[in-house]
N, C-alpha and C positions, 0 to 999 in steps of 0.2 A: 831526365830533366829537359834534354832538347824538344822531349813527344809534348811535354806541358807547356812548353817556351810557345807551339803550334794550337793549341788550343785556343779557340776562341771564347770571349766571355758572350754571354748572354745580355741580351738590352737589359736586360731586366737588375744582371748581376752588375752591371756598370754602373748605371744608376745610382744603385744603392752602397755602391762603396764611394763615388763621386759624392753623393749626399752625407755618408756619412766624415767625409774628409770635408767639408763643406762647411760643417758640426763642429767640428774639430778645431778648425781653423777661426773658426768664428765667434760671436758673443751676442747675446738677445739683440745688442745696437743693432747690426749689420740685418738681420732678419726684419726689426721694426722700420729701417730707413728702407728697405727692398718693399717690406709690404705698403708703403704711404706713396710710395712710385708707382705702384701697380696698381694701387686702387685710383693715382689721380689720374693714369695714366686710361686707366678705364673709364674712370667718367666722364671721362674729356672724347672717349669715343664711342659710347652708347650712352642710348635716350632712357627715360623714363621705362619705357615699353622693354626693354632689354632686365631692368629690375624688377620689374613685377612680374615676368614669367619665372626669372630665378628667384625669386623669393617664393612663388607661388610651388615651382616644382620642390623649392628646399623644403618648405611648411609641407605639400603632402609628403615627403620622404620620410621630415620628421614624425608623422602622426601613424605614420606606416610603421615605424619604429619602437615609438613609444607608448604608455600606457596611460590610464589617469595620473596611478601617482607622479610619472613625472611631470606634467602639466598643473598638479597640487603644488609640488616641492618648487617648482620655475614659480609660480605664482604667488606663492608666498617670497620666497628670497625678492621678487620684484617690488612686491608689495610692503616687505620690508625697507629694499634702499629708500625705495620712494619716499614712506612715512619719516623718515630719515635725512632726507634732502628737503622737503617741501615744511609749510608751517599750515597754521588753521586757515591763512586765508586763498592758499593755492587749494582747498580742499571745499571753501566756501567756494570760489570761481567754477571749478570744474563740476561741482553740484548746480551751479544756476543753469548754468550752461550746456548741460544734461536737460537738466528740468525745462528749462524752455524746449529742448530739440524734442523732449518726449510732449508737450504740449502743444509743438506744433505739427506734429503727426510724426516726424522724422526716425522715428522707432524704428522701421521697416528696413 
């Protein structure tokens, strides 16, 4: 017992028992009020330019990942909430306002 008492854990193995004691100890609140800290916490100290690289490196990671269908199955579920949240006339709006950008060339 003493030879195990001298044994070192690994970062790795620390970690993941920290985390899971973490788990344990906690409830979705404590995870949700951590992650609205860190995200303000973030925005308050990177610009625009800092989101659009991570968004840009997230999008090709995901596309690296995935297939069509899952870009069908995300497109429908979206396309569902949507029709679901909005009425005929956020559906008229976003049509004018298409229709003009493709008539004023803005297609490209």
């Amino acid at each position: 017992m003493a030879e195990k008492d001298n044994e070192k854990m690994s970062r790795e193995e620390a970690g993941r028992k920290g985390g899971e004691a973490t788990s344990n100890n906690h409830g979705d609140e404590f995870y949700k009020e951590n992650g609205e800290k860190g995200g303000e916490a973030t925005s308050e100290s990177h610009d625009k330019d800092f989101y659009e690289k991570t968004g840009k490196k997230g999008g090709e990671a995901t596309s690296e990942s995935h297939d069509k269908d899952f870009y069908e199955k995300i497109g429908k579920k979206g396309g569902k909430a949507t029709s679901e949240s909005h009425d005929k006339d956020f559906y008229e709006k976003i049509g004018k306002k298409g229709g003009k950008a493709n008539s004023d060339g803005d297609n490209n």
